[in-house]
C-alpha positions in Angstrom: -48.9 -12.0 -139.9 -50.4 -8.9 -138.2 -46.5 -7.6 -137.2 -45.3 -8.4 -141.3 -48.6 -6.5 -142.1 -47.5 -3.1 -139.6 -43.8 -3.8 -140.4 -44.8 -3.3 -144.2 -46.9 -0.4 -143.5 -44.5 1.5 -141.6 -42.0 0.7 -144.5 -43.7 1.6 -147.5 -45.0 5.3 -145.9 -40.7 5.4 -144.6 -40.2 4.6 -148.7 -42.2 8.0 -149.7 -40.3 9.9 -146.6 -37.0 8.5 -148.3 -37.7 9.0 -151.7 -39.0 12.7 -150.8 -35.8 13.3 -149.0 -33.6 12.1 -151.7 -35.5 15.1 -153.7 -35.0 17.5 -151.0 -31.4 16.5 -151.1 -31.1 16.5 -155.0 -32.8 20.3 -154.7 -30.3 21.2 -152.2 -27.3 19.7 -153.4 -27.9 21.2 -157.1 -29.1 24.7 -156.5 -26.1 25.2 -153.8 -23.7 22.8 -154.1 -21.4 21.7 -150.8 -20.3 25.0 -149.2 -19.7 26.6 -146.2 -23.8 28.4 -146.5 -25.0 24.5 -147.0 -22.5 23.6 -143.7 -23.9 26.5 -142.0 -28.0 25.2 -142.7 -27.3 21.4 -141.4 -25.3 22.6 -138.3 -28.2 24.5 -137.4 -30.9 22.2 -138.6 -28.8 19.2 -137.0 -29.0 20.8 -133.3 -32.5 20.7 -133.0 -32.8 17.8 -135.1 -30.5 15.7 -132.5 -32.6 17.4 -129.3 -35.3 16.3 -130.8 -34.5 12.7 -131.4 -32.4 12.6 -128.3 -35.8 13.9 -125.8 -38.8 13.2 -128.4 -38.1 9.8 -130.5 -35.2 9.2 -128.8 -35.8 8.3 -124.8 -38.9 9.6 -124.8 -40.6 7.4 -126.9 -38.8 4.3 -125.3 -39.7 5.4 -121.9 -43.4 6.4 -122.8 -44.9 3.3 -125.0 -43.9 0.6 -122.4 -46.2 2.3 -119.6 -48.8 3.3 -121.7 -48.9 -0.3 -123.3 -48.7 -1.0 -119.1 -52.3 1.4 -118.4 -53.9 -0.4 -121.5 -53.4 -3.9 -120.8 -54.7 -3.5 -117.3 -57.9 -1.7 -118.8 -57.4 1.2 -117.0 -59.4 3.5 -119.5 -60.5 6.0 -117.5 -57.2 6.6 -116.4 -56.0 6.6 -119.8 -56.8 10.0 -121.1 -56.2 11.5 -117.8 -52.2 10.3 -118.2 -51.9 11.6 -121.7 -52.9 14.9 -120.7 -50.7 14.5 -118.1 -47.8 13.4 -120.0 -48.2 16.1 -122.8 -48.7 19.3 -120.2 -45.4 17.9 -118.4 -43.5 17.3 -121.8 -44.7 20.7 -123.1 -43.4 22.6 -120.6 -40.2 21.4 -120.1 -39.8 21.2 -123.7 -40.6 25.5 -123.4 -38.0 25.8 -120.6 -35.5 24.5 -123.4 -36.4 26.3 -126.0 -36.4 29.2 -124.4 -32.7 28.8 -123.1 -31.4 27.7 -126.8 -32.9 30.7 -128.5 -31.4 33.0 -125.8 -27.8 31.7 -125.8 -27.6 30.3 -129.6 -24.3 32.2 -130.7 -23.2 29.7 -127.7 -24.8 27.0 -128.7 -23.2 26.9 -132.5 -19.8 27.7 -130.9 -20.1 24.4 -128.4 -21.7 22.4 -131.1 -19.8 23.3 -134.2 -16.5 25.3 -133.4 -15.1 25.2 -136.6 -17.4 27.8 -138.2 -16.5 30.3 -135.9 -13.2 30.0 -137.7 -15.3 31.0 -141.0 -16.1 34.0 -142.1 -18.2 36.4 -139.8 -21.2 36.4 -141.9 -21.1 32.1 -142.2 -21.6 32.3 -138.3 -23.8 34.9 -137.9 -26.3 33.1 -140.5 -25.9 30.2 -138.9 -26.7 31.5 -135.6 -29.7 33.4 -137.4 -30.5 29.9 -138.8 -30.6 28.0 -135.8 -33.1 30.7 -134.0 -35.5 29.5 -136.8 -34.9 25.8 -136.5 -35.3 25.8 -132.9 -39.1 25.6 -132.5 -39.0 22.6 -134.8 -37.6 20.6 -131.9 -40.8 22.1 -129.9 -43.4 21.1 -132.5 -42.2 18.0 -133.7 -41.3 16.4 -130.5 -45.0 16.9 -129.9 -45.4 14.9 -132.8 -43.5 12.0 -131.9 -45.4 12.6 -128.6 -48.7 11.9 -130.8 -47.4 9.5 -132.8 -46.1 6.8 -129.5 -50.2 7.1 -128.6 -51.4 6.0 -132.4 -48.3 3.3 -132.7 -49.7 1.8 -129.0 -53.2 1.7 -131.0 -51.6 0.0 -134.2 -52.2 3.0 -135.7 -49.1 3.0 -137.6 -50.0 4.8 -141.1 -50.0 8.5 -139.8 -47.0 8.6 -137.9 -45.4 6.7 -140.6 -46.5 9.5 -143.1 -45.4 12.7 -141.3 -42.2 12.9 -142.1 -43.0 13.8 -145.9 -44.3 16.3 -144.9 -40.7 18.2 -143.5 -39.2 17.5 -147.2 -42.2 18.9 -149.2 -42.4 21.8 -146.8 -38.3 22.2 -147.7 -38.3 21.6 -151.0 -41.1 24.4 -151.5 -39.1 26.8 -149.2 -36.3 26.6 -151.4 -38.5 26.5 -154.8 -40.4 29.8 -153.8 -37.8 31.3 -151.2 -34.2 30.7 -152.1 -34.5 34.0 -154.4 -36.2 36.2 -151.6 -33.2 35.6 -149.4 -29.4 37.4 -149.5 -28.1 34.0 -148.2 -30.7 31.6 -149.9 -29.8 29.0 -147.7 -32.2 30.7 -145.0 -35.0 29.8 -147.5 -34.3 26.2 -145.7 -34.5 27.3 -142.2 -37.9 29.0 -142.7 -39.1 25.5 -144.5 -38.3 23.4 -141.4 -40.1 25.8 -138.9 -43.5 25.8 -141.4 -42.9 21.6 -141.2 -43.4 21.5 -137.7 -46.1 23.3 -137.4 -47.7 21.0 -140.7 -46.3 18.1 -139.4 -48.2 18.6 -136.0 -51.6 19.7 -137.6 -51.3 16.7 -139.9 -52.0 14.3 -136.2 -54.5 15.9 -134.9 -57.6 14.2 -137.1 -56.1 11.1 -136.1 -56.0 11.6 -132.4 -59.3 13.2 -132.5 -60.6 9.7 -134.0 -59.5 7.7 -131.3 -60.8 10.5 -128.6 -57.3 11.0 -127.4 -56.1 14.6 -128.6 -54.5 15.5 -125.5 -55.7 18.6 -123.3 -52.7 19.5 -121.7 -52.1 19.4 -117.7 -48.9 19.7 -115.6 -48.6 17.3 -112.8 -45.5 16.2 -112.5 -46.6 14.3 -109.3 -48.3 12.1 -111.1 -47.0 8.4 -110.5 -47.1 7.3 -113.9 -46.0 10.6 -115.1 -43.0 10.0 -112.5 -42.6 6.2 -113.8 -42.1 8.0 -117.3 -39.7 10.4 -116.2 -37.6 7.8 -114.4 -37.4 6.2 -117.5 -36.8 8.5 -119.7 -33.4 9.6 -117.7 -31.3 6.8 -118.5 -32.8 6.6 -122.1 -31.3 10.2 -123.2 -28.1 7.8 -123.4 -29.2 4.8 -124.4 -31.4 5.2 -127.3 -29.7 7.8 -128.4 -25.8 7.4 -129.3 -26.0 7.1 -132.8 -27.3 10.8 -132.6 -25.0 11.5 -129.9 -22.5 10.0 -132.4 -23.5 12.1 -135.5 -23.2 15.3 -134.0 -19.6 14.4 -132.8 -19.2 13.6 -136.2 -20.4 16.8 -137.4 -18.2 18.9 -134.3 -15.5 17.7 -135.6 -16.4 18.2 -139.6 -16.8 21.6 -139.0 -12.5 21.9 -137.9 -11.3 19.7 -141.4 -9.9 21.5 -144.0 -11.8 20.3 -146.5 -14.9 22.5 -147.9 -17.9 21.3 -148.0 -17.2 18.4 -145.0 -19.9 18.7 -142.9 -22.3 18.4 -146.8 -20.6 15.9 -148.0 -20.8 13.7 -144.9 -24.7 14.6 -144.4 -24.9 13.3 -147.8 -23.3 10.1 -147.5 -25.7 9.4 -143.8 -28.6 9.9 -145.5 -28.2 6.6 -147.8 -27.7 4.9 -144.6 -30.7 6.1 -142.7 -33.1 4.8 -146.0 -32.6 1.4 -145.4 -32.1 1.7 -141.7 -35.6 4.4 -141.7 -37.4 2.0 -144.0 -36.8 -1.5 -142.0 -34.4 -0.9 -138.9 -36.5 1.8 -137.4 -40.0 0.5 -139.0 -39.0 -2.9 -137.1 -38.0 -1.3 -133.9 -41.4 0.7 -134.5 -43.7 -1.6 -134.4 -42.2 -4.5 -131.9 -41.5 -2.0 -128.8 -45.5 -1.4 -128.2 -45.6 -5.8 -129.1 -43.0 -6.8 -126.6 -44.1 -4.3 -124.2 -47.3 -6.3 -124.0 -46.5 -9.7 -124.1 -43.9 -8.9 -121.1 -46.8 -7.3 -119.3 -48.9 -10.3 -120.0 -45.7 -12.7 -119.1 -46.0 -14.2 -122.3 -42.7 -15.4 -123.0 -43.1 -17.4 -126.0 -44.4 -14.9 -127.9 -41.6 -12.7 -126.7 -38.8 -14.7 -127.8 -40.4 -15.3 -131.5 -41.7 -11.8 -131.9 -37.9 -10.9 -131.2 -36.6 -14.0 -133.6 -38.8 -12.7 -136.4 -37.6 -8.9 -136.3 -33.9 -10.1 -136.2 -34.8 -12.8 -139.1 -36.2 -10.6 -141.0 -33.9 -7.1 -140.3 -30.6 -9.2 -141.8 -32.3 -11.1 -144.5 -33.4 -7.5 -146.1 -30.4 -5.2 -144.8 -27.3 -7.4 -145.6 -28.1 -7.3 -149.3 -28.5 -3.2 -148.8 -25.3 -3.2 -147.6 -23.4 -5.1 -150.0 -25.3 -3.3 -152.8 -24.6 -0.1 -151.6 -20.9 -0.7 -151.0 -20.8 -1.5 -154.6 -22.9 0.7 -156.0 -21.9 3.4 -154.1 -20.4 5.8 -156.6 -23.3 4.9 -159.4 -25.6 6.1 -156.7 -24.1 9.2 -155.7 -23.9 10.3 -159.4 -27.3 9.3 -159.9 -29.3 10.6 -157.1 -26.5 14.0 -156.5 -24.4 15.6 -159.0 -26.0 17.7 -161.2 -25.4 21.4 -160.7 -23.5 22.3 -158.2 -22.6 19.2 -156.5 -20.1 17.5 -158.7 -17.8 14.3 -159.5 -15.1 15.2 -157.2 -17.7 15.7 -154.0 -19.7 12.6 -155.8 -16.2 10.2 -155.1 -15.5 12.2 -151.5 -19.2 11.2 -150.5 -18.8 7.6 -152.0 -15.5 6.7 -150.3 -17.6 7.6 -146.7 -20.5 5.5 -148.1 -19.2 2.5 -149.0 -17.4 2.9 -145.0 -20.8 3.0 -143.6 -22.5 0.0 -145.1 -19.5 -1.8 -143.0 -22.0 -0.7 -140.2 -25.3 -0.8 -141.5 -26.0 -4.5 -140.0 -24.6 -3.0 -136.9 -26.8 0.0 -136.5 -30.2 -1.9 -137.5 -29.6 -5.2 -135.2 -29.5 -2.2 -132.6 -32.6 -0.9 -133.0 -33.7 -4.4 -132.7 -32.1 -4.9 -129.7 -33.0 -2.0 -127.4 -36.6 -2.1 -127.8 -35.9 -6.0 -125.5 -34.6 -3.6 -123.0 -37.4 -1.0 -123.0 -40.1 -3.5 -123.3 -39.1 -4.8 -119.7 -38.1 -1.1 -118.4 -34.5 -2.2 -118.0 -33.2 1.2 -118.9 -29.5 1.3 -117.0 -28.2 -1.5 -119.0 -28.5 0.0 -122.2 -27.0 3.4 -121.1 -24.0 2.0 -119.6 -23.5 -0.2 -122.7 -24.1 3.6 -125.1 -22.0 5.9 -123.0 -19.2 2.8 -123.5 -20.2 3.6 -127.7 -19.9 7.2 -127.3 -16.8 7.1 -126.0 -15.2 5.0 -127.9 -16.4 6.6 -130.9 -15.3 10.1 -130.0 -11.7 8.0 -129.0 -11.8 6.3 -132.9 -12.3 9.3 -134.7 -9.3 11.2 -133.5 -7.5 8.4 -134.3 -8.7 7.8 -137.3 -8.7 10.8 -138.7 -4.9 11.4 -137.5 -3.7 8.2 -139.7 -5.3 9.3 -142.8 -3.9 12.5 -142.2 -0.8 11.2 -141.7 -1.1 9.1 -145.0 -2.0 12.6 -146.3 -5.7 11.5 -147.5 -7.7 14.3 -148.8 -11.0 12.7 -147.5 -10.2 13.2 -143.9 -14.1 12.7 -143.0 -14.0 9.3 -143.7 -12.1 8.2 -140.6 -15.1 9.9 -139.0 -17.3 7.4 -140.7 -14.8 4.1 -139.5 -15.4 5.5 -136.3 -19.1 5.7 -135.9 -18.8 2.3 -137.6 -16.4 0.9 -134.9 -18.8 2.1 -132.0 -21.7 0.9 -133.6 -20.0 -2.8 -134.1 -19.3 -2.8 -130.8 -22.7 -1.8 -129.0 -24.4 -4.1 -131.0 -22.0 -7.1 -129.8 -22.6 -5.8 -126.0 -26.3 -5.5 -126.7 -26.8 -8.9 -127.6 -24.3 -10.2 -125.0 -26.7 -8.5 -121.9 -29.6 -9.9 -123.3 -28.1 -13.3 -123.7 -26.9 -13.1 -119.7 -30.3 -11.7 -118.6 -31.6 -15.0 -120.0 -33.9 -12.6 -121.9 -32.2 -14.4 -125.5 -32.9 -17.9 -124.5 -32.6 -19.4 -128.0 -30.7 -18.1 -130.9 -32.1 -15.8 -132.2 -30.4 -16.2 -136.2 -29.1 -20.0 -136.9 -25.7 -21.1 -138.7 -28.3 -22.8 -141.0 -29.7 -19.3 -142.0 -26.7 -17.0 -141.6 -25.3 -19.3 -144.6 -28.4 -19.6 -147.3 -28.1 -16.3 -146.4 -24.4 -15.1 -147.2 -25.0 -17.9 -150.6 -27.7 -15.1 -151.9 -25.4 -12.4 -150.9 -22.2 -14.3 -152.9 -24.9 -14.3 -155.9 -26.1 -11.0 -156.1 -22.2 -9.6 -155.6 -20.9 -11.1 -158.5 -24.3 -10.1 -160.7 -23.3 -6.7 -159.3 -19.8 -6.6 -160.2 -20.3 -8.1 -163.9 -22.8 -5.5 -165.0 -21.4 -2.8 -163.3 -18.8 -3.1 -165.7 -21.0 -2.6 -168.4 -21.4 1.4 -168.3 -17.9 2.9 -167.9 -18.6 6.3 -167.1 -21.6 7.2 -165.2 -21.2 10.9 -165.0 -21.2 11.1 -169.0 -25.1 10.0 -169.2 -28.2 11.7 -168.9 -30.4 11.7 -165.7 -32.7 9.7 -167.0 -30.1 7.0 -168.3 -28.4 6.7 -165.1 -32.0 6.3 -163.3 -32.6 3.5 -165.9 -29.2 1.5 -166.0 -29.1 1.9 -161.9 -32.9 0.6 -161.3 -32.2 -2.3 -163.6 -28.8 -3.1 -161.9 -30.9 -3.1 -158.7 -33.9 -5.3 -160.0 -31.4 -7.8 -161.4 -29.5 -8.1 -158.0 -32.4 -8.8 -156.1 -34.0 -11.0 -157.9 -30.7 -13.1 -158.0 -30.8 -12.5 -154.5 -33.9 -14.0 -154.0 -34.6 -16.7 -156.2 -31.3 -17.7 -154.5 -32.4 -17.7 -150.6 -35.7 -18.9 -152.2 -34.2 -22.6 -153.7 -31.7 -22.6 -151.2 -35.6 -22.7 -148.8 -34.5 -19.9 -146.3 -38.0 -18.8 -144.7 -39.0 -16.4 -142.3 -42.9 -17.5 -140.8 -45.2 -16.1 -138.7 -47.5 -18.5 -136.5 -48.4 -16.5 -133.3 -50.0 -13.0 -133.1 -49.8 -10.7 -130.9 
């Protein structure tokens, strides 16, 4: 029970992060609306957003936890804090070296990363570019977070680094409160929120680290073996754990050049309904098995391998199917509800619905990934994994032409939601090569999800659909009620659904147990 216990710790702390976004969203959305100054803010809060989670979270993390896991388990304390310092002096100044280049050629930057706002007005791109000089420490600071926060996850530490990402929305949603009026383009109110946030969001680790009398002091010594082992790592990983970032900022490249307004918004909006459920138990699941499996493999304990990766897989579709089938009929209520008031309105609420109810297609997809790749980290297998995600990327960057050239042709207003089937069509199929290597390696060596399961499964889903679709029908126009009467007809629409949901798995006696710790 000690991974349910982390997995609902991580979960409930990723709840307030979502729920505090969704507010910093709803403050966005309804004192600016979808325009070409939002566009402008989340191309230039995306950049270092998707360095960050590319080098930090991303293949940093992956390569990092496995050998630290490594020192700990052959009680190597006294080497312990000596490779942290190491780690964090090497990681610090390569992360300045970066930095430093970004800030100095940033006009460049926006143009490679989001060409069609050079196509804007001269102002739009010049605020961006003013923008991005702003949000370009944030990848400094908070990639020493994550940095931080792989050192209390190896501990089980999980609560802090769980917590930290609050901390960006409240530090935005009081930027905008107290700024947005101090500002000629209030939109810069945002960039100035996410620069205080990193800075916050670092401070806020520190009494944590100090606890376990790790707070690193760092050192540069790249020579260092295990610092090298890291490194070596981390290469391939830049790829591999990374493509649905790689992925996103394709998406939002390409945004930038359709004709519709307010694209790159609208499209921001819609991917951040699918990161809740894949922050909350994806990512929360991938969280805490990486330092699990990274142990038992270094203590060759292959039983507990094998159910420790049955149980995250059990338990990441019995609570992510029903999101997605929810979502994709709820999409439009949801919108509404959480979105249009103010500025943001119906017609943006239906564009950002239609590319919704497209990405719960992929949801299963994206969260059996991060399942998946932390069985390939955990051994140090890192070249598989990045041959499988530069396959992804590609493919992705191949599907959205495509698909946005047929719904052009079909003359479909909503052009960014071929951008959406695409990342969905990539993400399908990395998931099915994924689980195919593993099988091969002989590191699957027993199903991981049986027929038996998969259909008291789908009978819960059946259930809860139909509940869905009945009452659904019983408020006819959402955008006609009050906030507070769309909050309560949409919560009690959810509460019904999943308690159909699971009373049904429940008679039907699907279970998910626990007997081994780890």
């Amino acid at each position: 029970m000690k991974l349910l216990k982390s997995t609902a710790v991580v979960s409930f702390f990723t709840l307030l992060s979502r729920i505090s976004g969704f507010v910093r969203d709803w403050f966005m959305l309804r004192m600016f609306g979808a325009t070409m100054w939002t566009d402008a803010f989340l191309v230039a809060f995306r950049i270092p957003n998707f360095m960050r989670r590319l080098f930090a979270e991303g293949s940093f993390s992956l390569a990092f936890v496995p050998v630290l896991n490594e020192i700990k388990s052959q009680d190597r304390e006294a080497y312990l804090k000596q490779f942290i310092n190491h780690v964090s002096g090497c990681l610090l100044a390569v992360l300045l070296l970066v930095l430093a280049l970004m800030e100095l050629f940033a006009p460049g930057v926006v143009h490679i990363f989001a060409p069609g706002i050079s196509d804007d007005p001269p102002e739009v791109f010049e605020a961006t570019v003013d923008m991005l000089r702003l949000t370009l420490p944030y990848l400094l600071l908070i990639s020493l977070v994550a940095f931080s926060g792989g050192i209390l996850n190896s501990f089980n530490r999980f609560a802090v680094p769980a917590m930290t990402p609050i901390l960006l929305n409240v530090c935005l949603i009081l930027a905008m409160y107290f700024g947005a009026s101090h500002f000629d383009v209030p939109e810069m109110s945002m960039a100035w929120g996410v620069l205080i946030a990193g800075v916050v969001q670092l401070l806020f680790q520190v009494p944590a680290l100090m606890r376990l009398g790790l707070l690193p002091k760092p050192v540069v010594r790249f020579h260092d073996p295990e610092v090298k082992k890291v490194m070596t790592l981390m290469v391939p990983t830049l790829f591999g754990s990374s493509v649905a970032q790689v992925n996103l900022l394709i998406d939002t490249l390409i945004a930038t050049m359709l004709p519709l307004v307010g694209s790159v918004t609208i499209l921001y909006t819609a991917d951040r309904l699918v990161e809740f459920p894949l922050g909350m138990f994806g990512i929360a699941i991938s969280t805490v098995i990486l330092p699990k499996l990274s142990f038992a493999f270094a203590q060759k304990q292959d039983e507990d391998y094998q159910n420790c990766l049955t149980w995250a897989m059990q338990l990441a579709l019995l609570i992510v199917l029903p999101c997605a089938v929810g979502l994709s009929i709820l999409a439009l209520p949801v919108i509404i509800t959480l979105f249009t008031y103010g500025d943001f309105g119906f017609q943006q609420a239906q564009w950002t619905s239609y590319a919704l109810m497209v990405y719960m297609l992929g949801l299963p997809a994206f969260v059996i990934n991060k399942v998946l790749l932390p069985a390939f980290y955990s051994r140090k297998d890192t070249k598989t994994p990045v041959k499988i995600a530069v396959k992804a990327m590609l493919l992705n960057v191949v599907l959205n032409f495509a698909f946005v050239a047929l719904l052009w042709y079909l003359d479909v207003v909503s052009l960014h939601v071929g951008l959406a089937m695409a990342g969905v069509g990539s993400a399908w199929m990395q998931c099915v090569v994924l689980y195919r290597a593993l099988k091969r390696d002989g590191v699957i060596q027993k199903t991981l999800v049986s027929w038996a399961f998969l259909c008291k499964l789908f009978v819960g889903l059946a259930f809860m659909a139909l509940t869905l679709l009945y009452i659904k029908t019983w408020v006819s126009s959402w955008v006609d009620l009050f906030w507070y009467q769309r909050f309560g007809y949409l919560s009690g629409m959810i509460s019904l659904a999943a308690l159909v949901y699971f009373i049904v798995i429940y008679l039907a006696g699907l279970r998910i147990k626990t007997t081994w710790k780890l």
